[in-house]
C-alpha positions in Angstrom: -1.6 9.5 -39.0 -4.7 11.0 -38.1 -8.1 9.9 -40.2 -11.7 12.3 -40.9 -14.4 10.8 -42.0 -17.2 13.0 -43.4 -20.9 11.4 -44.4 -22.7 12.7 -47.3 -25.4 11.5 -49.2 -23.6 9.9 -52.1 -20.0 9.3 -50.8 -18.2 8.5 -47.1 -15.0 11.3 -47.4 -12.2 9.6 -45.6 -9.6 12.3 -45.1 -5.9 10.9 -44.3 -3.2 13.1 -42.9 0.8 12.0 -41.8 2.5 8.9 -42.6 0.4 6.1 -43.9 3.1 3.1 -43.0 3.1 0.2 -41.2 2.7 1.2 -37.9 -0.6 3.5 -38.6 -2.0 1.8 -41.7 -4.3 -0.5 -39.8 -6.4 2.5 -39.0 -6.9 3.4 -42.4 -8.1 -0.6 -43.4 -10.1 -0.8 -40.2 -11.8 2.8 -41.7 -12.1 1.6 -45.4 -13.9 -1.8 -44.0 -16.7 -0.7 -41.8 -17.5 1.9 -44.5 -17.6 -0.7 -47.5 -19.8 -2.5 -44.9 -22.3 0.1 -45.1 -22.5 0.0 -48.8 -24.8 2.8 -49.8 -22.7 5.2 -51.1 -19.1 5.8 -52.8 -15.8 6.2 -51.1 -13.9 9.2 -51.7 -9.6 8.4 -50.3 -8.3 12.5 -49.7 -4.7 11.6 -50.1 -3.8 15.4 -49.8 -2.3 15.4 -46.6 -0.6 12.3 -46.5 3.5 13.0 -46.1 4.3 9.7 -46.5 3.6 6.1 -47.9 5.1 3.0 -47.8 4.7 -0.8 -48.6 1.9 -1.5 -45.9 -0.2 1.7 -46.7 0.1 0.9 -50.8 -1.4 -2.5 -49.5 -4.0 -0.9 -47.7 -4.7 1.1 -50.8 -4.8 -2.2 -53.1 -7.3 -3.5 -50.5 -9.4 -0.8 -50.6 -9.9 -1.3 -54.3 -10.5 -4.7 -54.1 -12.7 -4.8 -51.1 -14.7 -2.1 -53.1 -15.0 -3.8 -56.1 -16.5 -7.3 -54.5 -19.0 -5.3 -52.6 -19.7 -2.8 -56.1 -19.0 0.3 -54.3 -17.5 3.3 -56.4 -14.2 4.7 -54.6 -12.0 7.5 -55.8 -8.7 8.6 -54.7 -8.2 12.2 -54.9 -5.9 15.1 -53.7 -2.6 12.4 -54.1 0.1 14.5 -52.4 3.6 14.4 -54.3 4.9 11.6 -52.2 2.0 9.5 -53.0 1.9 10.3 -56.6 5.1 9.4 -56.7 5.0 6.1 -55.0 1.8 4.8 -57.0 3.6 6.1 -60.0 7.0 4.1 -59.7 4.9 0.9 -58.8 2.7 1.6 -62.2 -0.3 1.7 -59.9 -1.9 4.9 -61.0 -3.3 3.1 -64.1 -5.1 0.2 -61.4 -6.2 2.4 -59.0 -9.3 4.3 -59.5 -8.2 8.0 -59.7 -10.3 11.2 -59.9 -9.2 14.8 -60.5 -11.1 16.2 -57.1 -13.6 15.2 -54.1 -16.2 17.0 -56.8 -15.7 15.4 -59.6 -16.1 11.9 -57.7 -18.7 12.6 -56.3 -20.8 13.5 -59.5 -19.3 9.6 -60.7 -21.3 8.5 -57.8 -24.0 10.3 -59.0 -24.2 13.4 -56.4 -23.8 17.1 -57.2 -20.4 17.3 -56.2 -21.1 18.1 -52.6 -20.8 15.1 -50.2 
C-alpha cells in the first residue's frame, strides 16, 4: 500500500493506493492519527486507488471517523474505487461514513475553495 499526503490550507489529502488489509493498514491509522493530532483543517480519504479492502482496513476506516469526530475535525472519503464501494456497501457503511462526491467538493464543506 503506498500512502500521499498532501497539505493545503483547509484539508490534509491522504492519498491511498494497493491493498488496504491487515498487513499494510497500520500505516493508514498511524497517517490518520498524527494528522487528527494537528487539528486545523479537514481530512480528505482518496480511496481511488485502493484495489483492495478488507476487515482490518474497514476498521481503520471506522476509526478514522470516530477519531475525527471526538477531536471535531471534518473528514471526507472520496474517489471510493469499486472494490471499496462495494465493501462499504455490503456492510451498510456508506450511510455511517462521511461520503463526498470529489476532493473539491469536500473541501468547499471545510470551507476552502475546492483546492487544498
Amino acid at each position: 500500500m503506498e500512502i500521499g499526503v498532501e497539505r493545503g490550507e483547509h484539508a490534509r489529502v491522504i492519498r491511498v493506493s494497493g491493498d488496504v488489509d491487515l498487513y499494510h493498514s497500520h500505516r493508514l491509522k498511524d497517517v490518520v492519527t498524527e494528522l487528527a493530532s494537528e487539528a486545523r483543517s479537514g481530512i480528505v480519504l482518496d480511496l481511488g486507488g485502493a484495489a483492495y479492502i478488507d476487515s482490518s482496513g474497514v476498521g481503520v476506516l471506522i476509526y478514522a471517523n470516530s477519531v475525527c469526530t471526538k477531536r471535531g475535525i471534518p473528514l471526507r472519503l472520496v474517489n471510493l474505487s469499486d472494490p471499496v464501494r462495494r465493501v462499504l456497501e455490503l456492510t451498510k457503511l456508506t450511510s455511517y461514513l462521511p461520503l463526498a462526491d470529489s476532493e473539491e467538493s469536500a473541501i468547499r464543506e471545510f470551507g476552502g475553495d475546492g483546492g487544498s
